[in-house]
C-alpha positions as CSV (number, residue, x, y, z in Angstrom):
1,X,1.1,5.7,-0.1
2,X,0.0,7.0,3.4
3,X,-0.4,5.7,6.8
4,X,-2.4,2.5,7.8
5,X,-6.3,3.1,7.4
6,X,-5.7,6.0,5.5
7,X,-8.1,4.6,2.7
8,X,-5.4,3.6,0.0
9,X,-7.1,0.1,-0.4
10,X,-10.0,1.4,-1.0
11,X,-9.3,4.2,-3.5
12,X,-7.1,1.6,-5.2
13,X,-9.8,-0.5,-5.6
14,X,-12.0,2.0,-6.9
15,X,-9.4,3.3,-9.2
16,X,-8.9,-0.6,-10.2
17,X,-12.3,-0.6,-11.5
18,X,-12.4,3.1,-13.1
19,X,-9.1,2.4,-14.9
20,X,-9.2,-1.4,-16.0
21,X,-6.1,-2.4,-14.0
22,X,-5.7,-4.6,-11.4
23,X,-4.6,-2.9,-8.0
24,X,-1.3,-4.7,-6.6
25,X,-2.0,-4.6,-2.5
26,X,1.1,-6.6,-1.0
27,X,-1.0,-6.6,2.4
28,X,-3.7,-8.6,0.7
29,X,-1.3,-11.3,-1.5
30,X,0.2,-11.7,2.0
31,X,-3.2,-11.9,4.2
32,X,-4.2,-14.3,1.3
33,X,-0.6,-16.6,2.2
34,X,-1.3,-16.8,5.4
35,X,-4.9,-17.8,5.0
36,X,-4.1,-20.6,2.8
37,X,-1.0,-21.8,5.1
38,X,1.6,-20.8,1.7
39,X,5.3,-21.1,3.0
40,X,5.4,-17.3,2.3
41,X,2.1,-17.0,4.4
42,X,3.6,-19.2,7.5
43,X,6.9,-16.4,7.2
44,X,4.8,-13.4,6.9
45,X,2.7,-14.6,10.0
46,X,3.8,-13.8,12.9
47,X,5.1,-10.5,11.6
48,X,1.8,-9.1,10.4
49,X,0.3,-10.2,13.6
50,X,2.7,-8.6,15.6
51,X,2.8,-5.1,13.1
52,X,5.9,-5.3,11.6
53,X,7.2,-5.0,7.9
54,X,7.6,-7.9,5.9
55,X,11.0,-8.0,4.3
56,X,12.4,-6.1,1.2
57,X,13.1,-9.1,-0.6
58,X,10.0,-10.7,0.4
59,X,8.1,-7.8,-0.9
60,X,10.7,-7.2,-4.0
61,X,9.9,-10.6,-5.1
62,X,6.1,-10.5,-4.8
63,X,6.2,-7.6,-6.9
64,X,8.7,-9.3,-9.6
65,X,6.1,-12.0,-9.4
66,X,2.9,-10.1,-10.0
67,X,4.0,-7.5,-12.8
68,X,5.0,-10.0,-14.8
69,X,1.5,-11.8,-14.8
70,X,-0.6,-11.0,-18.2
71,X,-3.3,-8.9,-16.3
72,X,-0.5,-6.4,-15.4
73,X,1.0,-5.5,-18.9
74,X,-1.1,-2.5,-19.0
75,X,-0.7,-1.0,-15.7
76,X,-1.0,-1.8,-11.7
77,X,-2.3,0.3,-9.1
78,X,0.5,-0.3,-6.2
79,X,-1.6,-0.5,-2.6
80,X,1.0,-0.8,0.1
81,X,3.8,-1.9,-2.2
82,X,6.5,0.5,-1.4
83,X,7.3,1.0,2.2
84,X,11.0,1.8,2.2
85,X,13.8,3.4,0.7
86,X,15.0,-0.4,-0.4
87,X,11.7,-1.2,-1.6
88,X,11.4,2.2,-3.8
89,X,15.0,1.3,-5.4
90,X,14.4,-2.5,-5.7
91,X,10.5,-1.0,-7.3
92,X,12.3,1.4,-9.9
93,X,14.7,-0.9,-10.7
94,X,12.5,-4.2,-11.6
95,X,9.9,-1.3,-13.5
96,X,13.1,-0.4,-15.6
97,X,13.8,-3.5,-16.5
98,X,10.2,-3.8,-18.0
99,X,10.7,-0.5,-19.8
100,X,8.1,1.1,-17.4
101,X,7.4,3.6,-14.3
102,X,5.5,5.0,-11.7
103,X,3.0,7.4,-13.5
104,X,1.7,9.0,-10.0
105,X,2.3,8.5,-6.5
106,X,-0.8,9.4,-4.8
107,X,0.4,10.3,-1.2
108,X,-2.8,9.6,1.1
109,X,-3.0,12.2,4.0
110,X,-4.7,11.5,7.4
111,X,-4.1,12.5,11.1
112,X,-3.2,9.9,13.5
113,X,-6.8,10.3,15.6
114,X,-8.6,9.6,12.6
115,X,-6.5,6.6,11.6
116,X,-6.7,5.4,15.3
117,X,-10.6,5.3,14.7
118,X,-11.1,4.2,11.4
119,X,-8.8,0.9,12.2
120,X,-10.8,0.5,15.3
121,X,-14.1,0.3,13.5
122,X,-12.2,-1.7,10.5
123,X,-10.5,-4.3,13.1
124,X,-14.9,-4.6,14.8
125,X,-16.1,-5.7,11.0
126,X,-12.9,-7.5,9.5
127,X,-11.8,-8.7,13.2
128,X,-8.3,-8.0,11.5
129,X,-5.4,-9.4,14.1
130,X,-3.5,-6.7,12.8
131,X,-6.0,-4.0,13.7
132,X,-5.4,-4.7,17.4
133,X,-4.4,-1.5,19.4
134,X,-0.9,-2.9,20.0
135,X,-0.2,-4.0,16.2
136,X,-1.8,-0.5,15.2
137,X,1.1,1.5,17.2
138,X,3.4,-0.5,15.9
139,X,2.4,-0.5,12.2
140,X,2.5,3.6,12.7
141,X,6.3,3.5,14.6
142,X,7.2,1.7,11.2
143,X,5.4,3.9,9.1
144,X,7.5,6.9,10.6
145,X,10.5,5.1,11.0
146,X,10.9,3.5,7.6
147,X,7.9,4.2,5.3
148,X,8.0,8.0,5.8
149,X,11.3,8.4,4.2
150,X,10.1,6.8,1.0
151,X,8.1,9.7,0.7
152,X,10.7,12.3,0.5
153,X,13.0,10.1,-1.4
154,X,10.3,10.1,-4.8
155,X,9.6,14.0,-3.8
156,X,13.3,14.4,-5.1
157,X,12.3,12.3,-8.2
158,X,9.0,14.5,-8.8
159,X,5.7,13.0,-9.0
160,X,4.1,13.2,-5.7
161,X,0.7,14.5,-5.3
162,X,-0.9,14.9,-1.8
163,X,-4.8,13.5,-1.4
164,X,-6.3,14.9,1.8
165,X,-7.9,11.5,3.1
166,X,-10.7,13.4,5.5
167,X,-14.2,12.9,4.5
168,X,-16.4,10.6,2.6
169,X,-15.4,7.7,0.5
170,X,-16.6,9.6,-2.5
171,X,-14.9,12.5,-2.0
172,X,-11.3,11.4,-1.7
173,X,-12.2,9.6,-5.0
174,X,-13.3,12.8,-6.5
175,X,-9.8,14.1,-5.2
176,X,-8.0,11.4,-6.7
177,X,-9.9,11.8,-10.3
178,X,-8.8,15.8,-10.4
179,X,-5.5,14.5,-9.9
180,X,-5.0,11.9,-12.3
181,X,-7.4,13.7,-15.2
182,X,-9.4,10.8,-15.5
């Protein structure tokens, strides 16, 4: 978890690789949909564009979709998955059912001014429509408004564990590695 551009794709992706699970990035399975023109990606459109959340069901059922796929029956890494208080229930709830859980919730930690710039420079190299100044604000209003919470409601269930996000690629990941032990 953590704020856009706060590096949680790509420390997912490297802990992907170092663990031999597949990371579960909702924004990418969506950015995919609307690339190929899916009924899900001509839905999730205009909202991305514009900065908003997609839907709790939407995202509830994209999870329910991908964890029960045979690449996931050891493990995911969640990138983006959980991004309100619905979504954490509707999460727990579909991992119970499977008889599993959320082994660590890696809560990425970045000031605004830093995000601000690194989704400047990502938005020049990706030319991502939602790295546009206006989508950015927006996608941080939610983040406050609705993803923030989410944090506070699994600090009550335990398991939280703050990465500071500031510095090199390689040094967050070293971060992350003390945290998990591995």
């Amino acid at each position: 978890m953590g704020p856009p551009g706060a590096g949680k794709g790509t420390q997912g992706g490297l802990m992907s690789q170092r663990l031999g699970v597949p990371k579960f990035a909702t924004g990418d399975l969506l950015r995919d949909a609307v690339q190929r023109g899916t009924p899900l990606g001509l839905k999730a459109k205009a909202l991305m564009e514009a900065g908003h959340l997609v839907s709790d069901d939407l995202i509830l059922g994209v999870v329910q979709e991908e964890l029960g796929k045979p690449e996931a029956a050891n493990g995911v890494i969640f990138d983006g998955v959980v991004r309100t208080v619905p979504q954490a229930e509707g999460v727990a709830k579909i991992l119970a059912e499977r008889n599993r859980r959320i082994d660590f919730l890696l809560f990425f930690d970045v000031r605004d001014q830093e995000i601000l710039d690194r989704l400047d420079k990502r938005r020049s190299i990706e030319h991502r429509a939602d790295d546009d100044p206006a989508a950015v604000a927006t996608r941080l209003k939610a983040y406050r408004d609705q993803t923030a919470p989410v944090l506070e409601w699994y600090r009550t269930r335990g398991g939280v564990h703050r990465i500071d996000a500031l510095g090199p690629v390689t040094e967050v990941a070293e971060r992350v590695k003390q945290v998990l032990g591995r």
